[in-house]
N, C-alpha and C positions, 0 to 999 in steps of 0.2 A: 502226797506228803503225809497221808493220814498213815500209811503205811509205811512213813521212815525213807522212802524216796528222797533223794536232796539232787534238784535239779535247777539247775540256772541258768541264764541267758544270759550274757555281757554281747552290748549292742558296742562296736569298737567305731562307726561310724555309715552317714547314708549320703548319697547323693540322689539329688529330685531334679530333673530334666521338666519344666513347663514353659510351655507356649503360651500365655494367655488367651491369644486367639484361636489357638488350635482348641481340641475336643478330646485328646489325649496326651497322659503324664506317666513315665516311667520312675521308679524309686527304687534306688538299690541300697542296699543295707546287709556289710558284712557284721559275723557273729560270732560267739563260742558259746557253744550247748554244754556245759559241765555237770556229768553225772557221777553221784560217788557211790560204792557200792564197794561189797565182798566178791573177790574171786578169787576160789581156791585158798581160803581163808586169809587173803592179802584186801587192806585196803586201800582200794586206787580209786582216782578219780579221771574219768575219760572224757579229754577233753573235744569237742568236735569243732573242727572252722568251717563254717558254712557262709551260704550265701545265701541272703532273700533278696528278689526281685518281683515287687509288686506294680502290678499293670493298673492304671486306672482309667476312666473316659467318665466325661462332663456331660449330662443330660442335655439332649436338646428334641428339637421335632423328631429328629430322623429315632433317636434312641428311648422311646415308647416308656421306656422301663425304669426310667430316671429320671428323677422330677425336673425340668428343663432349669440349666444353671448349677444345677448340685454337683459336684463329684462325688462320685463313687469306684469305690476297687472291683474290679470287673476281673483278675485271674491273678494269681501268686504263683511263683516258681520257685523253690529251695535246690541249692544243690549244697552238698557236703564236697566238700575237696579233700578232709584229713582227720583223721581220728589219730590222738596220741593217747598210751596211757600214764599215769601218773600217781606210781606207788609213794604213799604216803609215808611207808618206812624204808627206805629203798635196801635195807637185808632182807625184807619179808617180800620175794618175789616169785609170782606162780609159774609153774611150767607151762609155756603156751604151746602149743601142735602146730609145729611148721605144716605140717602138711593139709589141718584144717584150714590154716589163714590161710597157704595156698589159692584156695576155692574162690576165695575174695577180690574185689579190683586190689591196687595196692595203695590205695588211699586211706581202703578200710581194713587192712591188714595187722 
């Protein structure tokens, strides 16, 4: 940000799966990544819909590394599903290269 980067998070909602008995808890948490920026002298902002899924496990004997009782996040997984862009002046729009987006899944196209 010190460098004029504008990037944000909007958390749209999570779901948390626990056991109390059990020793593991799964939390999912969809999102949108918004970055604004200049491309090709056009200002957009690109919006990403992702996904976090964070893995956790509850200290006990067997798990050494965790104070017995505690939980802690043990692995995260993000996926991105879609990238949209979003010009701010919609006359001012850049020529984008069918043929580099090509290259890309088409989520991220």
């Amino acid at each position: 940000m010190d460098n004029g980067a504008f990037i944000m998070h909007r958390c749209l909602g999570a779901t948390t799966d626990i056991n109390e008995e059990a020793s593991r808890a799964v939390t999912k948490l969809k999102a949108i990544i918004t970055q604004r920026f200049v491309l090709q002298g056009c200002e957009v902002d690109v919006d990403c819909d992702c996904r976090f899924c964070f893995f956790f496990e509850k200290g006990t004997e067997q798990v050494s590394d965790i104070p017995s009782g505690e939980w802690r996040a043990r692995y995260v997984r993000h996926w991105y599903e879609k990238d949209k862009l979003i010009f701010l002046n919609p006359k001012n729009v850049p020529d984008l290269d069918e043929e580099s987006l090509a290259k890309y899944p088409p989520g991220y196209r």
